[in-house]
C-alpha positions in Angstrom: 22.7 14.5 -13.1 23.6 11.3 -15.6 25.6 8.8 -14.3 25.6 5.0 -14.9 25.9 4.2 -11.5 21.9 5.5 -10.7 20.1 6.2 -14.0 18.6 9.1 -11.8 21.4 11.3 -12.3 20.9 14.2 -14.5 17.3 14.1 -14.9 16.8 17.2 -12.9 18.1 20.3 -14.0 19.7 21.4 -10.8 22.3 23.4 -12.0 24.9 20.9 -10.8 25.4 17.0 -10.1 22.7 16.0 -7.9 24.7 13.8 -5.3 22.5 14.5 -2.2 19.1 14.2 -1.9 17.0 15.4 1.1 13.8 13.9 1.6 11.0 15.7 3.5 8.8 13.3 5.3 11.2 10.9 5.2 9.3 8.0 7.3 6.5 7.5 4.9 5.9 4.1 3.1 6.8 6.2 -0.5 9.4 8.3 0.9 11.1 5.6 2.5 11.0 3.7 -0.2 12.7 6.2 -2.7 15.3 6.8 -0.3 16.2 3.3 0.2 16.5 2.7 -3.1 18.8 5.9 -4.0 20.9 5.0 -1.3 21.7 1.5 -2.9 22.4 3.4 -6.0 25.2 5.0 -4.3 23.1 8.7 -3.8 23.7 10.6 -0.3 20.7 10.5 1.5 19.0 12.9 4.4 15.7 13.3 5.6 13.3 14.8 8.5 9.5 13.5 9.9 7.5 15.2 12.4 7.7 11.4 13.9 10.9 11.9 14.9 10.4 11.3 18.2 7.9 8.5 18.4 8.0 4.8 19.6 6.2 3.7 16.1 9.1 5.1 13.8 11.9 4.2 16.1 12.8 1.2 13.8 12.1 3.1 10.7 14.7 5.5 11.7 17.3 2.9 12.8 17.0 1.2 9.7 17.3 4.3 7.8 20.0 5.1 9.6 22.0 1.8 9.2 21.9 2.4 5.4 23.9 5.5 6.1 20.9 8.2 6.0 21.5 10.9 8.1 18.0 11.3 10.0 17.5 15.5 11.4 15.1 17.2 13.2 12.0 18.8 10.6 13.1 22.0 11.5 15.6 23.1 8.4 18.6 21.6 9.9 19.2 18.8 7.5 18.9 21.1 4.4 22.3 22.4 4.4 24.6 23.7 1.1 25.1 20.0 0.5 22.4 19.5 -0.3 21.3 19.2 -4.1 17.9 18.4 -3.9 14.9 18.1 -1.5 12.4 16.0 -1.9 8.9 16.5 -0.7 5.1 14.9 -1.0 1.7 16.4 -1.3 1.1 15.4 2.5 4.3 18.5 3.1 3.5 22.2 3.0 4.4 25.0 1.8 5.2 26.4 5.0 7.9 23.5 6.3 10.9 24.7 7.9 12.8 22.2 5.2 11.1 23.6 1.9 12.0 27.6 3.6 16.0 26.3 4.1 15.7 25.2 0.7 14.6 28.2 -0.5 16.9 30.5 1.5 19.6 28.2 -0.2 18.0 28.3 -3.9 18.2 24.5 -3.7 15.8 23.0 -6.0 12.4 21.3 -4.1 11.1 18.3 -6.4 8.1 16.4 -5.9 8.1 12.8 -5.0 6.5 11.6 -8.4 9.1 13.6 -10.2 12.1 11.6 -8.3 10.2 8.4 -9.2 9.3 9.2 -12.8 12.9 10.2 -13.2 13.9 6.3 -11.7 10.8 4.6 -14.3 12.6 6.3 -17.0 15.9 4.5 -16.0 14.5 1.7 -15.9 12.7 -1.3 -17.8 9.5 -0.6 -15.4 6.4 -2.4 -14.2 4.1 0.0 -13.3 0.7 -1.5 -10.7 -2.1 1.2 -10.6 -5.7 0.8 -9.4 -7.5 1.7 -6.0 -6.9 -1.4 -4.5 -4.5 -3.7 -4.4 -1.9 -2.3 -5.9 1.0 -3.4 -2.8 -0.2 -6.6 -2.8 -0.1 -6.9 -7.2 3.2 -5.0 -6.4 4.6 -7.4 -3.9 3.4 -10.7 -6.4 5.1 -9.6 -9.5 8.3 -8.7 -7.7 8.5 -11.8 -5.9 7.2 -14.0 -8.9 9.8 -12.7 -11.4 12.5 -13.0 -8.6 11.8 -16.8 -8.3 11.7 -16.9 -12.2 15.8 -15.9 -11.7 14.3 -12.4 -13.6 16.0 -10.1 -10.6 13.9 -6.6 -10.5 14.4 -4.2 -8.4 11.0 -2.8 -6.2 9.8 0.7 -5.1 6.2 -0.6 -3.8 4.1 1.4 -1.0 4.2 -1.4 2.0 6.8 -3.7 2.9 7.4 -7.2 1.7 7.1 -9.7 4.3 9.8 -12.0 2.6 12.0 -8.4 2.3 11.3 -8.0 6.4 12.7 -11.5 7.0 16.1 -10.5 5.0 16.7 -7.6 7.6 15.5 -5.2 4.9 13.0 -2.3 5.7 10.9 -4.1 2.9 9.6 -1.7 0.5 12.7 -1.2 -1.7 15.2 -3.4 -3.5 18.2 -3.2 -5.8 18.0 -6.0 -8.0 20.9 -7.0 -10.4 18.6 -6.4 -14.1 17.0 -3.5 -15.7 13.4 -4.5 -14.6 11.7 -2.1 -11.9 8.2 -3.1 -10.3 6.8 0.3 -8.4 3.1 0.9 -7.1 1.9 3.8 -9.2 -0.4 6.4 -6.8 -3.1 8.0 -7.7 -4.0 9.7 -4.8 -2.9 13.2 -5.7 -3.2 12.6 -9.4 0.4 12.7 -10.1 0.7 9.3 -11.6 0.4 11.1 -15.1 4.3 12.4 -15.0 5.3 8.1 -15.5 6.1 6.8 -18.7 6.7 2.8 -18.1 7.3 0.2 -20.0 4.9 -1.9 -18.8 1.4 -0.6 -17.0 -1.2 -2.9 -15.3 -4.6 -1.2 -14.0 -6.6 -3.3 -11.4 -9.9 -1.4 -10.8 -11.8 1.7 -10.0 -13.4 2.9 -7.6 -14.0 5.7 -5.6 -11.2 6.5 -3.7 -9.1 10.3 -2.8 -11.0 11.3 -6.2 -14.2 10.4 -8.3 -14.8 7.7 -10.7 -14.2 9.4 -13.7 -11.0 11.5 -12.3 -9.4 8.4 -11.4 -10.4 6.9 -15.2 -8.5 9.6 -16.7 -6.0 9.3 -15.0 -5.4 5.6 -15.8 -6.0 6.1 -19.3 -3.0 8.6 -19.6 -1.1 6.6 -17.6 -1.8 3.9 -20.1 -1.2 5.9 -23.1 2.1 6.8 -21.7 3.0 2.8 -21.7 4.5 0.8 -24.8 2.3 -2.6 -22.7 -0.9 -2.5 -20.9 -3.1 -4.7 -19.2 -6.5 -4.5 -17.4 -9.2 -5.8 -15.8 -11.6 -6.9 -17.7 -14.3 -7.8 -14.7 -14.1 -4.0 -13.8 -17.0 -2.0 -16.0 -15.0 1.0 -16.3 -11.8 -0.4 -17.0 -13.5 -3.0 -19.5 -13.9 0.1 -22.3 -10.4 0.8 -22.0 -7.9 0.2 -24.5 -5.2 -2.0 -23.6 -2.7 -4.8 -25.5 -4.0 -7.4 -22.9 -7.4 -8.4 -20.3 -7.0 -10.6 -17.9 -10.3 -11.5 -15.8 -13.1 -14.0 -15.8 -14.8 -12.1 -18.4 -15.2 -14.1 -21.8 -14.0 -11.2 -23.6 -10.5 -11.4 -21.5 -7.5 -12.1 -23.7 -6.1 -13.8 -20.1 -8.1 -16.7 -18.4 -8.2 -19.1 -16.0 -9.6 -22.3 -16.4 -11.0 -22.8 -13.2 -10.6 -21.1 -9.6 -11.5 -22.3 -6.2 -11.5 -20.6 -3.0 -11.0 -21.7 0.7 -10.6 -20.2 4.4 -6.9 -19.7 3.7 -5.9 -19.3 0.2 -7.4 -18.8 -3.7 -6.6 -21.2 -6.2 -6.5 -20.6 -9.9 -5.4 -23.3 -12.7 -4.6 -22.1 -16.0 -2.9 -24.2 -19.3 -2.8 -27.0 -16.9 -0.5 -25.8 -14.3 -2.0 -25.1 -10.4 -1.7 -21.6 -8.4 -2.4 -21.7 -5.0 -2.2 -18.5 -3.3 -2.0 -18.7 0.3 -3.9 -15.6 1.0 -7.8 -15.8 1.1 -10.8 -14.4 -0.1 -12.3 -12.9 -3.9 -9.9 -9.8 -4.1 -6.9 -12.0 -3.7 -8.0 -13.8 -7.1 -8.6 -11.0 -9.0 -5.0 -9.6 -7.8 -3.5 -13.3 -8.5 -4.8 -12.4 -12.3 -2.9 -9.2 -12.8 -0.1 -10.7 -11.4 0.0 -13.9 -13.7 -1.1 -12.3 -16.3 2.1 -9.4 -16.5 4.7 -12.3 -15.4 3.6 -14.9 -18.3 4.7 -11.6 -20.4 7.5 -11.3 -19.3 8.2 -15.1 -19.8 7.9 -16.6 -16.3 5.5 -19.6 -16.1 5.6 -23.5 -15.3 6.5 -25.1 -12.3 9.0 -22.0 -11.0 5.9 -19.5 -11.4 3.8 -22.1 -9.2 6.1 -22.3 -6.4 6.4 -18.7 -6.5 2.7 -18.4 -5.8 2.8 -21.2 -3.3 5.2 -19.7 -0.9 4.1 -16.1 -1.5 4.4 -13.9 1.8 2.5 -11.2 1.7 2.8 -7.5 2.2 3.1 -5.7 5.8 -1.0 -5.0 7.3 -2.0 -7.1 4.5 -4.7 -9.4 6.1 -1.8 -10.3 8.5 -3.8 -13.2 10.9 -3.2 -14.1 14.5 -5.3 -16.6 16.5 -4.3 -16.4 19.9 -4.4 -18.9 22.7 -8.1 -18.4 23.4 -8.9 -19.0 19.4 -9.6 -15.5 18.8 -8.9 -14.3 15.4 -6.8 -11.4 14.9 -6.4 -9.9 11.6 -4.5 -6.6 10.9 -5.2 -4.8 7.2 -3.9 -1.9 5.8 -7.9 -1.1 4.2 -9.0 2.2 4.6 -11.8 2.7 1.6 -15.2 0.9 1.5 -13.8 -1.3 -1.5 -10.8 -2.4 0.6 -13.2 -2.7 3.7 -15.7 -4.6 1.8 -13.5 -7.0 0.5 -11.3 -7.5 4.0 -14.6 -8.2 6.0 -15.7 -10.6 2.9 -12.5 -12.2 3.3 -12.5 -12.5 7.3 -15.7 -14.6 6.5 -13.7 -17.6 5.5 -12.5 -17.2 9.4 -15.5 -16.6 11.6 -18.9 -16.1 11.4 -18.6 -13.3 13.9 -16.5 -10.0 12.8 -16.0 -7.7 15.1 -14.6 -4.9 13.2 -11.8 -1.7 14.2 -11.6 0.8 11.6 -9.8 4.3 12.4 -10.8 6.7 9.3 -7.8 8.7 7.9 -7.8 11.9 7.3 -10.8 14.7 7.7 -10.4 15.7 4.1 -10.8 11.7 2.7 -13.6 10.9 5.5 -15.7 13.8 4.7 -15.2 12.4 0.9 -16.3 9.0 1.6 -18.8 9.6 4.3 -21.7 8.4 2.3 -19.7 5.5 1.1 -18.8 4.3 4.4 -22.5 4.3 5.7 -23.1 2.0 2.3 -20.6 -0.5 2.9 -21.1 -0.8 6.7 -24.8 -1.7 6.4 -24.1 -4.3 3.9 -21.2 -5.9 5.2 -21.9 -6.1 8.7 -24.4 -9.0 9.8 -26.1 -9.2 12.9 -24.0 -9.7 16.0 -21.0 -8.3 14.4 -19.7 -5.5 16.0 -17.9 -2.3 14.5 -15.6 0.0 16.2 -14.6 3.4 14.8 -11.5 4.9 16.6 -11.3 8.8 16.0 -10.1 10.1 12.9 -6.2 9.9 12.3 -5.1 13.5 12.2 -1.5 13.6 10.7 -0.7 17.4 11.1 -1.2 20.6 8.7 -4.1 22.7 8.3 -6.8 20.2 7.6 -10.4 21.9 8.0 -11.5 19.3 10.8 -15.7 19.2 10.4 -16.1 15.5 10.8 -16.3 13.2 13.1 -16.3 9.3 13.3 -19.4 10.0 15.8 -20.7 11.6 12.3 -20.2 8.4 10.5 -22.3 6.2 13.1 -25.2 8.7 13.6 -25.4 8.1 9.8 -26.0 4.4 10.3 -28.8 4.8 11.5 -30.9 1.8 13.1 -28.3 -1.7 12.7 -28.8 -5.2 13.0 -24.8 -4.8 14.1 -23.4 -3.5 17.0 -21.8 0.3 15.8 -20.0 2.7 17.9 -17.5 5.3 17.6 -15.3 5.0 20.9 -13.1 8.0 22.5 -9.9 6.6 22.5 -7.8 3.0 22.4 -8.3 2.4 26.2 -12.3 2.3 26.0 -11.8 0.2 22.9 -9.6 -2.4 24.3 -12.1 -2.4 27.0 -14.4 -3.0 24.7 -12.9 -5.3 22.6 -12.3 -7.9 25.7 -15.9 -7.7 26.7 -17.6 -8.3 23.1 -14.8 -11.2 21.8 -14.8 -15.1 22.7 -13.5 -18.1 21.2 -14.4 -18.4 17.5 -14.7 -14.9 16.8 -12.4 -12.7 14.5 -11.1 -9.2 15.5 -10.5 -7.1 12.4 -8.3 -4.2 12.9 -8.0 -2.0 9.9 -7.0 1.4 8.9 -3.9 3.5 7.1 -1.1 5.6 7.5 -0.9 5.8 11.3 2.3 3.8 12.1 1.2 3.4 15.6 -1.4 0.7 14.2 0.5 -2.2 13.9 1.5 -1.5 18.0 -2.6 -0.9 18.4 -3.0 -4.9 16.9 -0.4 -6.3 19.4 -2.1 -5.1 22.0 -5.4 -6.5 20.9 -3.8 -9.5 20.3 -2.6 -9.4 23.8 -6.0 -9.4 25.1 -6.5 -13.0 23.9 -3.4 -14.7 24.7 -0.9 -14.0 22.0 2.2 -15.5 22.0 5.8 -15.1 20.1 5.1 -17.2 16.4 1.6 -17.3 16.2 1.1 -14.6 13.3 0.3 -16.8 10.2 
C-alpha cells in the first residue's frame, strides 16, 4: 500500500491497497493514537474495545467517532470484507471474535508495532524509549520543536494537555513537515522492528522485563538509528554507544551549567539562556535534559526554546495537582513502577510533608514481577505518618493466572513507621481517605491503564472541596 497521501501505504503485503484499517482494542492510549493519526492521513478507520459500554470511554468513543471511526461491538462485527487490515496488541488474544472474523475472511492481522514501524519509516522520526518518562520526554520535544515553527507530527502514549485544550483527543497529531516524535514501548519487546532517525534512551530499570532484557533491547533499538542520545547519569545506559550524552555526568557531551529546583517547577541554565520547567521534582530535570538535548539537534534553541519550556503543559495523569478548598493536595499520576512511584512521592515532597498515597497495581502478571520491588520502594519512600492505600489489582480481561493479591504486597511490608493497607474497594477508600486527610496534606493517587482512574481522582477531590478551575 504506497501512496503519498500516508507514507503507510504499501508497507504491508496485503495482497491489495490497504484503505481500511481495523483496530482491535481500539480505546487504548497506543491504539488510539495510531488510529487518529491514520485517520488524518486520509485511511478508513474501525475499531472494537471490551469498554464499549463504560462511562470512562464514553468520550474516547465520541471523539473517535467525530473523526469519522466507525466504533463496533468486539464481537467480529466490525471486521467485515472491507476491511484490509486489523490491527491488534499484545494485551488482544488469540481467541477474539475480531482476530477469528479476520481469519474466516483471510484478512491479514498485524501487530501494532508493525503499523507504527511502517509510519517511523515514512517519516523523519524521533524515537523516546526508556522505563520512565518517555510521555512526558515525548510530549516536550513535540511541543518544543512546535514553538520552534519545526511542525512534527506525534504518536505519544498519553495525551497532551495543550492537544486536550485544541478539542483534540491528545495523543496524536498531523503536523505539516516530515518530523515524527512517537514514544517507543518496551513493554512487550517489540520496539526492535523501529528503525528511526533519531533515538533518545532515558533510563533503565526494572520494569515488564529485567535489567538486562530491557538493555538489549535499547541497544538494538539504537543500532537501528542513524542519531542517538543517552543518559549519561544512568549506569547502564552510561556503557552504551551513542553520537551524544546528555546528563550531569562530566563525561556528558550535553550539560547544563547549573540547575535549581523548587515546589513547582525545575530550572536548568545552559550557554547562558534560562529553562524553567513548570513541572517539579528530580525526574522532571533529567527528562528536561533529553528533551533539550534532541531539540538543540535539530536546531531549536534561544529565546523560542525557553518560552517553549516556560509554558509547557504537561501530559494527561502526569503529576496533574489540585488543591481543593480545604488546602488538600490532590495529585493524579499515571506511575505504576517503583521508579515512577519513587520519583512521584519524591516529587509530592516539594507539596506536603504528609503523603498520603493511592496506588492500584496493574496487572497480576506485572505485580507478581515487581512484588519485591514494590516492598523496596514503599519502605523507603514512605515516612512516618504517611499513609499508603493499595486498591485491588486492575484486572483488564483474558486469562491472566490471578495468584496475587495487593493484601500480598502489604503483608510483605512488614512492621512500618507508615500507615499501609490494602482496602476492598473505592467506597472503603474514600471513607478512608476523608478520615486520614486535613489541610496541608497531599493525596497522591497513582496507577495505569484503568481509564476509570481519572473519575476515581475527581471523586477524591470532591472530598475536599474541589471546585471547576482549580487543577494546576
Amino acid at each position: 500500500m504506497e501512496d503519498k497521501r500516508d507514507g503507510v501505504a504499501g508497507r504491508y503485503d496485503c495482497g491489495r491497497p490497504c484503505r481500511s484499517v481495523h483496530f482491535t482494542g481500539i480505546f487504548g492510549s497506543g491504539m488510539s493514537a495510531l488510529a487518529q493519526y491514520l485517520r488524518f492521513q486520509g485511511i478508513a478507520v474501525s475499531g472494537s474495545d471490551r469498554l464499549l459500554g463504560s462511562d470512562d470511554t464514553a468520550s474516547m468513543r465520541g471523539m473517535l467517532e467525530g473523526l469519522g471511526c466507525i466504533i463496533a461491538g468486539q464481537d467480529g462485527s466490525g471486521v467485515n470484507a472491507g476491511t484490509d487490515v486489523v490491527c491488534v496488541s499484545t494485551a488482544i488474544e488469540e481467541s477474539n471474535p475480531d482476530i477469528a472474523a479476520a481469519r474466516a475472511l483471510g484478512i491479514p492481522v498485524v501487530h501494532r508495532s508493525d503499523l507504527l514501524a511502517a509510519i517511523i519509516a515514512s517519516k523523519r522520526t524521533i524515537a523516546v524509549a526508556g522505563t520512565s518518562g518517555k510521555s512526558t520526554v515525548t510530549a516536550m520535544i513535540f511541543e518544543f520543536l512546535t514553538a520552534c515553527g519545526q511542525s512534527p507530527s506525534l504518536i505519544s502514549g498519553a495525551p497532551l494537555r495543550r492537544l486536550e485544550r485544541q478539542g483534540l483527543i491528545g495523543n496524536a497529531f498531523s503536523g505539516g513537515s516530515d518530523l515524527l516524535v512517537v514514544e517507543a514501548d518496551e513493554s512487550d519487546g517489540t520496539l526492535v522492528k523501529y528503525f528511526p532517525e533519531y533515538t533518545v534512551v532515558l533510563n533503565v530499570s526494572k520494569d515488564h522485563k529485567e535489567i538486562d532484557e530491557i538493555k538489549a533491547l535499547f541497544e538494538q533499538l539504537l543500532s537501528q538509528s542513524k542519531w542517538t542520545a543517552v543518559n549519561a547519569d544512568d549506569p547502564v545506559l552510561a556503557t552504551m554507544p551513542a553520537t551524544a550524552t546528555f546528563g550531569r555526568s562530566n563525561s556528558a557531551s550535553w550539560r547544563p551549567d547549573d540547575e535549581r529546583l523548587s515546589t513547582t517547577s525545575v530550572t536548568l541554565s545552559r550557554n547562558g539562556v534560562e529553562y524553567r520547567l513548570p513541572l517539579p521534582g528530580l525526574h522532571n530535570l533529567e527528562n528536561l535534559r533529553a528533551a533539550l538535548c534532541v531539540c538543540e539537534h535539530l536546531g531549536c534553541g534561544g529565546p523560542a526554546l525557553a518560552g517553549a519550556v516556560r509554558d509547557f503543559e504537561g501530559a494527561a495523569r502526569r503529576f496533574a495537582v489540585t488543591r481543593t478548598a480545604q488546602d488538600v493536595y490532590v495529585v493524579d499520576d499515571f506511575a505504576h513502577n517503583p521508579a515512577k512511584i519513587a520519583a512521584v512521592v519524591g516529587a509530592a515532597r516539594g507539596l506536603s510533608d504528609r503523603i498520603i498515597a493511592v496506588y492500584q497495581p496493574h496487572g497480576f502478571g506485572p505485580t507478581r514481577f515487581l512484588k519485591d520491588e514494590y516492598i523496596v520502594t514503599f519502605r523507603t519512600a514512605f515516612h512516618q505518618n504517611d499513609s499508603l492505600y493499595l486498591l485491588p489489582i486492575y484486572y483488564a480481561g483474558g486469562t491472566a493466572q490471578r495468584d496475587i493479591s495487593s493484601e500480598d504486597i502489604i503483608e510483605g511490608l512488614g512492621t512500618v513507621p507508615f500507615n499501609a493497607r490494602a482496602v476492598k474497594d473505592r467506597d472503603e477508600l474514600l471513607t478512608m481517605l476523608k478520615a486520614d486527610a486535613g489541610p496541608g496534606d497531599c493525596v497522591l493517587v497513582m496507577g495505569a491503564r484503568d481509564p476509570s482512574l481519572s473519575s476515581l481522582v475527581g471523586k477524591v477531590a470532591g472530598l475536599f472541596g474541589k471546585e471547576p478551575g482549580q487543577e494546576k
